[in-house]
C-alpha positions in Angstrom: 52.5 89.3 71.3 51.4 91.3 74.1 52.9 94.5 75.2 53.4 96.8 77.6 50.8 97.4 80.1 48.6 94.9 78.5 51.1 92.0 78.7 51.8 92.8 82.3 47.9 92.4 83.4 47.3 89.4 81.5 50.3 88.0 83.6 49.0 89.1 87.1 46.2 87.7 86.3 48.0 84.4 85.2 50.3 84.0 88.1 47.9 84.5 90.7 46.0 81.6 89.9 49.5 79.1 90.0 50.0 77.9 93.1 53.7 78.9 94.4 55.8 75.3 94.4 58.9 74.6 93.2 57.9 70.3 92.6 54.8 71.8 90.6 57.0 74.1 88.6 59.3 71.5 87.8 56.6 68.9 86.6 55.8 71.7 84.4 59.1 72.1 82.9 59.4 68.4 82.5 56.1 68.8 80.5 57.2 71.7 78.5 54.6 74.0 80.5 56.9 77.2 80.9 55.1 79.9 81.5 53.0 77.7 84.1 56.6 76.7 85.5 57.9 80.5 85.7 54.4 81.5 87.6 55.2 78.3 89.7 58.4 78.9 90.5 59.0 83.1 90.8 57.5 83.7 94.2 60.0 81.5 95.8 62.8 82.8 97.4 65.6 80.7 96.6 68.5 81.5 94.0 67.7 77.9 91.8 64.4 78.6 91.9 64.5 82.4 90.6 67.3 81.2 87.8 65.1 78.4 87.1 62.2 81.2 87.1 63.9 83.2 84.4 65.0 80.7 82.3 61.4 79.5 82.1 59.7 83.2 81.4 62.5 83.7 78.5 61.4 80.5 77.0 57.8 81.5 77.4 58.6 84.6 75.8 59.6 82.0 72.7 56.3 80.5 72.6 53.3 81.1 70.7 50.2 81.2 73.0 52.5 81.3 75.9 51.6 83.8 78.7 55.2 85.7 79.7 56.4 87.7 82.3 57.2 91.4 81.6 61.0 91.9 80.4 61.4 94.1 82.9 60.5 91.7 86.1 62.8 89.1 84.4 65.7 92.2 84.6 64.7 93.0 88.3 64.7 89.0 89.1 68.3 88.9 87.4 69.5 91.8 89.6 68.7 90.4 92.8 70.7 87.0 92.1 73.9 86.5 94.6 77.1 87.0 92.8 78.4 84.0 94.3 75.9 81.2 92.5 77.5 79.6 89.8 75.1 80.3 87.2 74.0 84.0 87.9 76.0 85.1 85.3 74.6 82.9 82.6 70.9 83.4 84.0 71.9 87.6 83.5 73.5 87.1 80.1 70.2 85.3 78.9 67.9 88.9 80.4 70.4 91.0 78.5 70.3 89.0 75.4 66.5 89.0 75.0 66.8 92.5 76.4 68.8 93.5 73.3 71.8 94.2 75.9 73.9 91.1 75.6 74.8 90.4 71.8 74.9 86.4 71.0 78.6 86.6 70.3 78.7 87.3 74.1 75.9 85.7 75.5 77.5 81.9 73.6 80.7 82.5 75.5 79.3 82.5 78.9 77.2 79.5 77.3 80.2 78.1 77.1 81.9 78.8 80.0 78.3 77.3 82.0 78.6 74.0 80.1 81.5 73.4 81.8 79.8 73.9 85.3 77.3 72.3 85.4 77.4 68.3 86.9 74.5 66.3 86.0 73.9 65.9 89.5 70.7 63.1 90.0 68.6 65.9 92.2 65.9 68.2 91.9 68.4 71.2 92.2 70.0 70.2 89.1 67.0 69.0 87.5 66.0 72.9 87.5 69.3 74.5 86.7 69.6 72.0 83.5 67.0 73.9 82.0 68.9 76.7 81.1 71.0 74.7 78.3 67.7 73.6 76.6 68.8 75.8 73.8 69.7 75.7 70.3 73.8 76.2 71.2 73.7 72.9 73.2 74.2 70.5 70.7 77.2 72.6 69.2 79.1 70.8 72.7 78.5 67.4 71.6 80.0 65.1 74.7 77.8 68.1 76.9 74.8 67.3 74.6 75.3 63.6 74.7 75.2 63.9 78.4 72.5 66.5 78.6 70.1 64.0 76.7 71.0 61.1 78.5 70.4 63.4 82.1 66.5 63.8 81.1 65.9 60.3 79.2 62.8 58.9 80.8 62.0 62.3 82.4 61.5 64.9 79.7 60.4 63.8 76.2 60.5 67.6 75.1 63.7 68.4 76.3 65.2 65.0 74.7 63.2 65.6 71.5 64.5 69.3 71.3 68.0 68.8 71.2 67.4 65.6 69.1 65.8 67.7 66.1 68.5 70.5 66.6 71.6 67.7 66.1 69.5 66.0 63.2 69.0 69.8 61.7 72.9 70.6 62.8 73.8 67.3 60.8 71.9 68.2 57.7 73.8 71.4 57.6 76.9 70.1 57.9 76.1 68.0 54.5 75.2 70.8 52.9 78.4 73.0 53.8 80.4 69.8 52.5 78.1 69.8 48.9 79.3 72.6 46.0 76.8 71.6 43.6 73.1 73.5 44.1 71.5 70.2 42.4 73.4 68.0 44.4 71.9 69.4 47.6 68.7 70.8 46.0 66.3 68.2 47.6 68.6 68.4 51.0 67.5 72.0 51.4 64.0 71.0 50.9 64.2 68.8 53.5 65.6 71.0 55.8 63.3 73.7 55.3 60.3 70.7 55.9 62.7 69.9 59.4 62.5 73.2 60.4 58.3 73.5 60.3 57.9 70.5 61.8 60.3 71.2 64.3 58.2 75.0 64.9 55.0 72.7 65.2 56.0 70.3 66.9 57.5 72.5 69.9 54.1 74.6 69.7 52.1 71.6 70.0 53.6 70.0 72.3 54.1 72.2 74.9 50.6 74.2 74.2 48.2 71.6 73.2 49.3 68.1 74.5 50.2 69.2 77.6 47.0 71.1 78.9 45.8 67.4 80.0 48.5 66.9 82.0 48.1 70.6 83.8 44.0 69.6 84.6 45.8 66.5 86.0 48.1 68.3 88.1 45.8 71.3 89.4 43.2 68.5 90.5 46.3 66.6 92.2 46.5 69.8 94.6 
């Protein structure tokens, strides 16, 4: 990855050729496009938009290939959320956690404590803040995960097929913690480890090669 100095130009450069909308960055979530969502969605000045903003950029900081805002514009976005929004304390946790400032024991709680906050609300608004539980702890609250899937059915095939893999890789798991024998679950660990490089490919293709089309498509829309 990019650091430093270096990362920072390269993400000037990147933003400034986004075109500031909200609808635009949302499209791009919806098509795993992060870091074209984040530059979409920074420069607007309302608090779902800049939580939605963050949430992208971390993801984008996930990525390979991704372009990613600087940790430290992330940190100053975080600090300038009202106190009185619902989720500015889950959207801070998440800066201090990749920050190295949050530990995950923490960061899970108030994960937890957001689950129960959130109402999957058939708006835009919602749409946005939903994004921040497209992560690996989701399916751990299974009626919230069951919910969460159904929310974006027909309007996200990467978020639905995210969580899907992480219950299907949660469920294999929980086989193997149930199995004593190493022969017994041998071939189950095989298939796990095959899950899990799929799974990496799949998200990097997805969301960096499949879905360039459907950017062209959008920047000749506007």
């Amino acid at each position: 990855m990019l650091q430093g100095e270096e990362n920072a130009e390269v993400w000037d450069q990147f933003k400034m050729n986004i075109k500031s909308s909200l609808e635009d960055a949302l499209t791009f979530a919806l098509r795993g496009d992060f870091d074209h969502a984040c530059a979409a969605s920074l420069e607007v000045n309302e608090p779902v938009a800049q939580i939605f903003a963050i949430k992208m950029g971390v993801l984008a900081h996930s990525m390979t290939k991704a372009v990613f805002p600087p940790l430290e514009e992330l940190q100053r976005m975080a600090t300038s959320l009202p106190e009185t929004h619902p989720f500015t304390g889950l959207a801070r946790a998440l800066v201090g956690l990749i920050a190295g400032e949050v530990i995950p024991a923490d960061y899970s709680r108030v994960f937890r404590d957001a689950t129960t906050q959130f109402e999957f609300a058939d708006d835009a608004d919602h749409e946005l803040l939903g994004f921040l539980f497209l992560d690996a702890r989701t399916p751990g609250f299974s009626e919230f995960a069951k919910k969460y899937i159904d929310f974006y059915k027909g309007k996200s095939d990467v978020v639905c097929s995210y969580i899907e893999a992480i219950i299907e890789r949660n469920a294999i798991f929980d086989k193997l913690y149930s199995i004593t024998s190493y022969d017994a679950f041998r071939d189950e660990l095989i298939i796990n480890k095959m899950l899990d490089e799929v799974q990496i490919l799949y998200w990097d293709k997805l969301m960096q090669e499949e879905y360039l089309i459907n950017y062209a498509e959008i920047t000749q829309e506007n």
